[in-house]
C-alpha positions in Angstrom: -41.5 -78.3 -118.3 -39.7 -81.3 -119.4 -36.3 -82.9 -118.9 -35.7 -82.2 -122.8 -37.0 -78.9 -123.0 -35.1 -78.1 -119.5 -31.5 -79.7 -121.1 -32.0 -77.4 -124.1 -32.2 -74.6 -121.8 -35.5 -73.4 -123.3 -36.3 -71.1 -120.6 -37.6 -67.6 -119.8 -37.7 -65.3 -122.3 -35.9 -67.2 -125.0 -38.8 -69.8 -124.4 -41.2 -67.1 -124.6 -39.9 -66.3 -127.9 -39.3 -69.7 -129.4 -44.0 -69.8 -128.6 -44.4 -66.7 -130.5 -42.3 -68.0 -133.6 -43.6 -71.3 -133.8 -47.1 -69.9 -133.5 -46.8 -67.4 -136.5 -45.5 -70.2 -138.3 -47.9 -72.9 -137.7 -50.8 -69.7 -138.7 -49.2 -68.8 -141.7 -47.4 -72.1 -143.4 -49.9 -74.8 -142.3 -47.4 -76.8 -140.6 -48.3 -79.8 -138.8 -47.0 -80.3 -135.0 -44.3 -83.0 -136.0 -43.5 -81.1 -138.8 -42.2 -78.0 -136.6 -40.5 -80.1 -134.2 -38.9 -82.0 -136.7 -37.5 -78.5 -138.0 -36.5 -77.4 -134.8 -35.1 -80.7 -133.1 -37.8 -80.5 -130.4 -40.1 -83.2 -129.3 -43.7 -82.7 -130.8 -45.2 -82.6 -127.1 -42.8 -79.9 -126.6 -43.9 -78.1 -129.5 -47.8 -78.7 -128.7 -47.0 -77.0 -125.2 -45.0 -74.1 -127.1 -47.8 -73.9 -129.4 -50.7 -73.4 -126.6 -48.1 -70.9 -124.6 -47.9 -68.7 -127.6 -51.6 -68.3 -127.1 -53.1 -70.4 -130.2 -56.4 -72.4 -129.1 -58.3 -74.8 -132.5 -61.1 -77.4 -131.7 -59.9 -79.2 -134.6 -56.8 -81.2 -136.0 -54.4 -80.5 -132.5 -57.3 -78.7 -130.6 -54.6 -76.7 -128.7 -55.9 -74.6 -126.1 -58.1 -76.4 -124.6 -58.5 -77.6 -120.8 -58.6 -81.5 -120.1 -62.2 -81.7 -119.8 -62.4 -79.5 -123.2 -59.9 -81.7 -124.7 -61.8 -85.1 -123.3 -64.8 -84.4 -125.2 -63.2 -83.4 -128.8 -61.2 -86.6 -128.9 -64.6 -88.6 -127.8 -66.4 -86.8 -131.0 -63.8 -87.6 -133.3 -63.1 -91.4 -131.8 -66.9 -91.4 -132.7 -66.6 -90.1 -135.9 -64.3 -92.7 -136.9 -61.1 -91.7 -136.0 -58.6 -94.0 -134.1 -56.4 -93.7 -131.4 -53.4 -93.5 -133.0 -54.9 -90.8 -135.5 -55.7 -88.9 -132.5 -52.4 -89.0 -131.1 -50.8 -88.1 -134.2 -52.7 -85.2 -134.9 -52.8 -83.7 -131.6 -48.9 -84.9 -130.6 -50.3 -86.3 -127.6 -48.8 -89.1 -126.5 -51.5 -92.7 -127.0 -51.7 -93.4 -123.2 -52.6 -90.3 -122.6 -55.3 -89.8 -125.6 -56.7 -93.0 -124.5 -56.8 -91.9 -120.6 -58.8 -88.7 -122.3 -61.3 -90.7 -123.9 -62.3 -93.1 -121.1 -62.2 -89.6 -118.8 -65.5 -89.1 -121.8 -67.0 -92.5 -121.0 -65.6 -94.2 -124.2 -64.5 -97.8 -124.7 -62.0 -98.3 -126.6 -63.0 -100.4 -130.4 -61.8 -103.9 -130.9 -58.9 -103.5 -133.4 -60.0 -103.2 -136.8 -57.8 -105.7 -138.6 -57.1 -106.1 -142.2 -59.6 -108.9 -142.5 -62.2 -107.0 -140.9 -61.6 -104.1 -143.3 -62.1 -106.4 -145.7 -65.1 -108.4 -144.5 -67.2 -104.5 -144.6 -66.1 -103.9 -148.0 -66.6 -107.2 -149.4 -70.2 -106.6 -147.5 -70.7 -103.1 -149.5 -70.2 -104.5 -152.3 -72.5 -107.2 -152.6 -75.4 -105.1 -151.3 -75.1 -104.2 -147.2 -75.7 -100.6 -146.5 -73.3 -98.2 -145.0 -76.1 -97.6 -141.6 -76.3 -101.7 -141.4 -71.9 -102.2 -141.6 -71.7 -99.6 -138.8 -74.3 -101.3 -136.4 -73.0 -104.8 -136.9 -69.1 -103.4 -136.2 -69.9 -101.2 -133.6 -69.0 -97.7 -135.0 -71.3 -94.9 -136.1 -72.1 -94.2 -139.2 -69.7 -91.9 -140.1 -66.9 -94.2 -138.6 -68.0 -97.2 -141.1 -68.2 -94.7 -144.3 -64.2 -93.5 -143.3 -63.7 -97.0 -143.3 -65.0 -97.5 -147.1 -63.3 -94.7 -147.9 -59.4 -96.0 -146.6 -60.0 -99.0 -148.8 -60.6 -97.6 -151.5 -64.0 -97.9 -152.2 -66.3 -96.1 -154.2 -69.5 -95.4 -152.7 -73.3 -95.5 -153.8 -74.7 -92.4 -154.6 -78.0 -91.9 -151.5 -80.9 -93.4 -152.6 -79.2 -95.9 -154.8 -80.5 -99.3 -154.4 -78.1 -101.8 -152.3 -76.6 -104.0 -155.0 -72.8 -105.7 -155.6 -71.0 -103.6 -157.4 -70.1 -104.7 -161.1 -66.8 -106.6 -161.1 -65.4 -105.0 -164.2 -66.1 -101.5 -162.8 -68.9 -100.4 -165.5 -72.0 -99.1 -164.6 -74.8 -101.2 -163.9 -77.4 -101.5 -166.4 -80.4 -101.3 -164.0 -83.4 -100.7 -167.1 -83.8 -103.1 -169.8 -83.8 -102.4 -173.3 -86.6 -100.5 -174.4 -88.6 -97.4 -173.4 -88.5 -98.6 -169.6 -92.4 -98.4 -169.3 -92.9 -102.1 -169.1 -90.0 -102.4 -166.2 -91.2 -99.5 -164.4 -95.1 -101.0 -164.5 -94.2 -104.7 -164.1 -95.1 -105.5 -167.9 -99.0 -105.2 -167.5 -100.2 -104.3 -170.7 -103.9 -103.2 -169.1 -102.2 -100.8 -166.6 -101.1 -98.9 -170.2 -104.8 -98.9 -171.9 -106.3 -97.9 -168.5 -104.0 -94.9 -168.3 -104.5 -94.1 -171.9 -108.5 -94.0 -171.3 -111.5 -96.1 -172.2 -111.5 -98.4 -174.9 -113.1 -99.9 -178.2 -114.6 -103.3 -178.6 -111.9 -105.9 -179.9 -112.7 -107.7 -183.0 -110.9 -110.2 -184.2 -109.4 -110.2 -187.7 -111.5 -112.3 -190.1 -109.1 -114.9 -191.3 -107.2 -115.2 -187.6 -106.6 -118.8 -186.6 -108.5 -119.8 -183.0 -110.7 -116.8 -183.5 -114.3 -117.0 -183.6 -116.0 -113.8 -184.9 -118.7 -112.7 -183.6 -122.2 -110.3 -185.1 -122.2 -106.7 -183.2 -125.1 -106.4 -180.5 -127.4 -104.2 -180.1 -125.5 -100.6 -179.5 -124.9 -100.1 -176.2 -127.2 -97.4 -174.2 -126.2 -93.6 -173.9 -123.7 -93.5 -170.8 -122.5 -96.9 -170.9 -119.4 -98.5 -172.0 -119.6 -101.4 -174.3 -117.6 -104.6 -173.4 -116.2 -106.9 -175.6 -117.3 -110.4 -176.1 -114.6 -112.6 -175.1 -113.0 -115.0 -177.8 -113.8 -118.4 -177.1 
């Protein structure tokens, strides 16, 4: 027990009654640690302690309940999920000395300071093309870290599958197919790739009166079977 909670005389059963009501109430409004303390005039690690002696236990947002080595490992999936230190510590009311203590406990280093030029350096990166996967291996955080980051600044994300490319300036959507039906973007403009798909074809002729043309008298037909070939224009 503190010195704060000891000077308020929270003690014995009115203690044990102060657990119970904070616990119904952080069930059944939604309340947040330092929102309780703030309402009762308690500190909010006084408050997480109430909290776990009124019997509540969560593995997520304050993960109350749980025993140090419990608690090490939680804060070691969410540092590697993105979160930072001090998110940790506000969540869980836990003071950062002791969060970080926690985490190395896990085997995690703590992450070079992500400062505002950084943050901006990754999106400035998205933007003109870099994937989510490659911004979280050149900065050192997982996937899901570097994607939270995108996210705080404001960015809006490629949909998957997407191809990496700079988002338009103006915010419109990029126009990705030229004009037209598409089939001559999608098939790299080869005009034979089309007649090859459409099956096989007749003899050429050139028009009678075309300029650079020089026509030519049919063959003999072509045997049963066989596909006739067109006499190149000279």
């Amino acid at each position: 027990m503190d010195k704060h909670s000891q000077a308020g005389g929270l003690r014995g059963h009115r203690r044990r009654k102060l657990a119970a009501a904070l616990a119904r109430r952080f069930q059944a409004e939604g309340l947040t640690i330092h929102q309780l303390a703030a309402q009762i005039g308690r500190r909010p690690g006084t408050v997480r302690r109430l909290l776990e002696e009124g019997g509540l236990r969560t593995d997520d947002g304050p993960c109350l309940g749980a025993s140090d080595l419990e608690l090490s490992a939680l804060l070691a999936r969410r540092y590697r999920d993105g979160a930072s230190i001090a998110d940790l510590s506000r969540d869980t009311a836990i003071d950062r000395r002791v969060v970080r203590r926690l985490l190395g406990a896990a085997g995690i280093a703590p992450r070079p300071h992500r400062s505002p030029d950084h943050v901006a350096a990754m999106v400035e990166q998205y933007r003109a093309g870099a994937s989510i996967r490659g911004l979280a291996a050149r900065s050192g955080l997982s996937y899901a870290g570097a994607r939270s980051v995108l996210l705080a600044a404001g960015v809006r994300l490629r949909s998957r599958g997407h191809p990496s490319a700079a988002d338009p300036p103006d915010g419109r959507p990029r126009q990705d197919t030229p004009a037209g039906d598409g089939r001559e973007h999608l098939l790299g403009g080869v005009p034979w790739i089309l007649s090859a798909l459409a099956g096989p074809r007749r003899p050429l002729t050139a028009p009678p009166d075309h300029p650079n043309t020089t026509r030519h008298e049919a063959g003999p037909a072509a045997p049963p079977g066989t596909t006739s070939i067109p006499t190149p224009i000279q």
